[in-house]
N, C-alpha and C positions, 0 to 999 in steps of 0.2 A: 890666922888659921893655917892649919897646916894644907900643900895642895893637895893631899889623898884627903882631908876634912873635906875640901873645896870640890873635888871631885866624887864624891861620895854623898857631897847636898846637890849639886848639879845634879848627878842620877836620881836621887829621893824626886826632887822636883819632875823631872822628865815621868818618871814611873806614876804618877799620878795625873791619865788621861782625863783631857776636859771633857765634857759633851754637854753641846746645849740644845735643845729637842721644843716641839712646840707641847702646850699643855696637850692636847689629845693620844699623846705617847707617854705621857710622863710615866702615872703608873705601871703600864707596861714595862718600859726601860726599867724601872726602880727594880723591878720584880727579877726581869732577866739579868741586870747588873750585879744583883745581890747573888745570883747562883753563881755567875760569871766571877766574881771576888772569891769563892767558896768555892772553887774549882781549880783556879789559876793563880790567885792571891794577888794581882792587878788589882791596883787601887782607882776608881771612877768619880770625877766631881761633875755630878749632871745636874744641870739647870737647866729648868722650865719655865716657860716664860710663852704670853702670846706670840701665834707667828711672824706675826708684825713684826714686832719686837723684838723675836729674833735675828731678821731677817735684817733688822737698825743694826744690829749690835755687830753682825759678821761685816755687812758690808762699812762699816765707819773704822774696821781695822781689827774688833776686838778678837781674840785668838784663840779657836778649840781645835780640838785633836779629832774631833768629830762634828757633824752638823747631821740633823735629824729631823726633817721639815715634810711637807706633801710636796712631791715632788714637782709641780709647777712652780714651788719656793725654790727649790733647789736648782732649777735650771735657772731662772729670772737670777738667783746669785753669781751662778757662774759665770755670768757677762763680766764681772766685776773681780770675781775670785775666781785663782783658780785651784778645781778641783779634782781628785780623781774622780774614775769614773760611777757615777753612783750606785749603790747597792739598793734594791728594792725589801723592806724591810716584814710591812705587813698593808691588807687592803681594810680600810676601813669604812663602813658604812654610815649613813646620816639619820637619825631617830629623831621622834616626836615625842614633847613631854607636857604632861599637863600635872598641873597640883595633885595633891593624895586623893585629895576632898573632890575634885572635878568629876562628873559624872563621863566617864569612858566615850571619847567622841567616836563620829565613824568615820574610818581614814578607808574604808573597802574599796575607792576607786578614786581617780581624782579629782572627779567632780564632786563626790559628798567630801575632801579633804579642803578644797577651793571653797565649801558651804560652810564651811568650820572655820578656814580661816576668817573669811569675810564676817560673820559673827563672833568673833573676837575682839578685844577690845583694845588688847595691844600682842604684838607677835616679839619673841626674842629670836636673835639668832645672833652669830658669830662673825669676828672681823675675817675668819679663816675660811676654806676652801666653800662649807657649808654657808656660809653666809651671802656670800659671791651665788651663787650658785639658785637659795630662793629667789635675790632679786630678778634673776633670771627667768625663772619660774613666771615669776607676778608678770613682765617682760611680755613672755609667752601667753599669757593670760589677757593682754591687755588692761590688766589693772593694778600697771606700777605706781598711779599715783594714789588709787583709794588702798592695797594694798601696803603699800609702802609706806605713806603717810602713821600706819601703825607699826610700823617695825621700831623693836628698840636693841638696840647694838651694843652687845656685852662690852666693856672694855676692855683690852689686852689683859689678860691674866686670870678674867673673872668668868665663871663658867653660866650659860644660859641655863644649865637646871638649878640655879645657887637663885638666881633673879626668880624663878619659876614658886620651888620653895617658897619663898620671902615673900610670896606674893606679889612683887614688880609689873609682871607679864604677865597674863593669861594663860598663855602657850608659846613653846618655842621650839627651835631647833636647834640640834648638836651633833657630835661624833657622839655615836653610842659609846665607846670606851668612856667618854665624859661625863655622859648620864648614870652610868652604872652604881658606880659607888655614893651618890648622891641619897640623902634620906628628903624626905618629904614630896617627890615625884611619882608619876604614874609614867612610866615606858610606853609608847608604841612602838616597837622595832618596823612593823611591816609598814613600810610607804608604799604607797602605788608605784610600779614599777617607771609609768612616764617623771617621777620625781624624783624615787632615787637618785643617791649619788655616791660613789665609792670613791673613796681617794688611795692612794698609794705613796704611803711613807714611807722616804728614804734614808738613807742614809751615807755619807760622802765626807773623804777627807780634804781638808786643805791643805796647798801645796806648799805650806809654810808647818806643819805639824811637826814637834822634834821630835815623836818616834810613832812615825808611821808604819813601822811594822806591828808594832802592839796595837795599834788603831785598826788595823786590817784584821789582825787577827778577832777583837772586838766584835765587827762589823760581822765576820763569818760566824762565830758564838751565834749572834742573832739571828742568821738567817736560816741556823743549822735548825733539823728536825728535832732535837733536844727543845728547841722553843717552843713549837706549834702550838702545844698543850695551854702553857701561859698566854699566847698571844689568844686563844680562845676563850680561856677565861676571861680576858678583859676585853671580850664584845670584838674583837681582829680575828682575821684570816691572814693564814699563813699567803706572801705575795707570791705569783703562779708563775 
C-alpha cells in the first residue's frame, strides 16, 4: 500500500469516534448522533451496554473516544482512567411500571408506594444508579430484608420494563428514558418526592482518545440547546 493509501485509512479509522454509553442514554444518543452525522457528516460507532459493563469494559483497557455513564460511574472511572473533565449531558428521572393489565396502583405518597410494594410479589429494578438507590430506600424503611428478599435484578443489558411485560416481576423500577418505548407497561412517572431519584449523565473523554478534538466537539453538539427538545422527548431534562 501505498503511504498516502496508509495515511488516508489511518484518518478513515480516526474519523470514526467510538462511544460507549449505559442503556438508559442509548436511545437518546442514537437520536442526537443521527442529527449530529447530518449536520457535520462525523461518523459515530455507539454502543450500549449495562453500566456495569461498561464501566468492565473502560476500565480493563478497552478504548472510546467518548464515555457516557451517571456520573458517580464516571468519577469511580477516573481513579483508574484518565479523563478530561466531564461534560454534564442530561438529568434523568427514576419511574414505576406495572403490567398493561395491572390495575393502576397508588404511588400519591410514600407510604401508599411502601403498601404497594410490600404487596407485591416480586419487585424489578436495575444493576444501575436506580437499583442502588431502592435498596436504599427499603434501608430507610427498615425492611431490607422482607423487601429485598423480593427484588429481582435485571441483568446488564436487559431492561426492568422487558421483565415487567413478560410477566417476570410484578412491578419495578427504571430510568423513565428506559420505560418509554417499552410496549406492554403501565408508566407512573410521579414517585413521591422522598423516593425520587435523578441521576446526571455524563459525558468524558479519555486521555488516550486519537482525536479529541472531534470528541469535544461531539460532547458540545450535545449539550447544545439544539438538543433540549430530543432529550425531552426521551423522558431527560436538559442538565442545569
Amino acid at each position: 500500500m501505498m503511504n498516502s493509501d496508509m495515511d488516508n485509512s489511518r484518518q478513515a479509522a480516526v474519523n470514526v469516534l467510538k462511544v460507549i454509553c449505559s442503556m438508559a442514554t442509548s436511545r437518546l444518543l442514537q437520536a442526537l448522533i443521527l442529527d449530529y452525522t447530518k449536520l457535520t457528516g462525523t461518523q459515530v460507532r455507539l454502543e450500549s451496554t449495562g453500566g456495569v459493563t461498561a464501566v468492565q469494559r473502560v476500565t480493563v483497557g478497552e478504548k472510546f473516544d467518548i464515555v457516557i455513564l451517571a456520573l458517580p460511574a464516571i468519577t469511580r472511572l477516573a481513579t483508574s482512567v484518565q479523563f478530561s473533565p466531564p461534560v454534564n449531558i442530561a438529568l434523568s428521572k427514576m419511574a414505576l411500571a406495572v403490567h398493561e393489565d395491572h390495575p393502576t396502583p397508588d404511588i400519591s405518597n410514600e407510604e401508599a408506594l411502601r403498601t404497594v410494594l410490600l404487596g407485591a410479589k416480586s419487585i424489578g429494578c436495575s444493576t444501575g444508579p436506580s437499583g442502588d438507590h431502592l435498596k436504599q430506600i427499603f434501608t430507610r424503611w427498615g425492611q431490607e430484608t422482607q423487601l429485598g428478599q423480593k427484588l429481582v435484578v435485571a441483568p446488564p443489558g436487559i431492561s426492568v420494563g422487558s421483565l415487567i411485560a413478560s410477566g417476570k416481576v410484578d412491578i419495578g423500577f427504571q430510568q423513565l428514558s428506559e420505560l418509554l418505548p417499552l410496549l406492554g407497561i403501565k408508566i407512573l412517572e410521579n414517585l413521591p418526592p422522598e423516593v425520587q431519584l435523578t441521576t446526571c449523565f455524563s459525558g468524558a473523554i479519555p486521555e488516550y482518545s486519537e482525536d479529541a478534538t472531534a470528541a469535544k466537539a461531539l460532547l458540545q453538539f450535545l449539550v447544545s440547546p439544539e438538543a433540549d427538545d430530543i432529550k425531552i422527548q426521551h423522558g431527560m431534562t436538559p442538565s442545569e
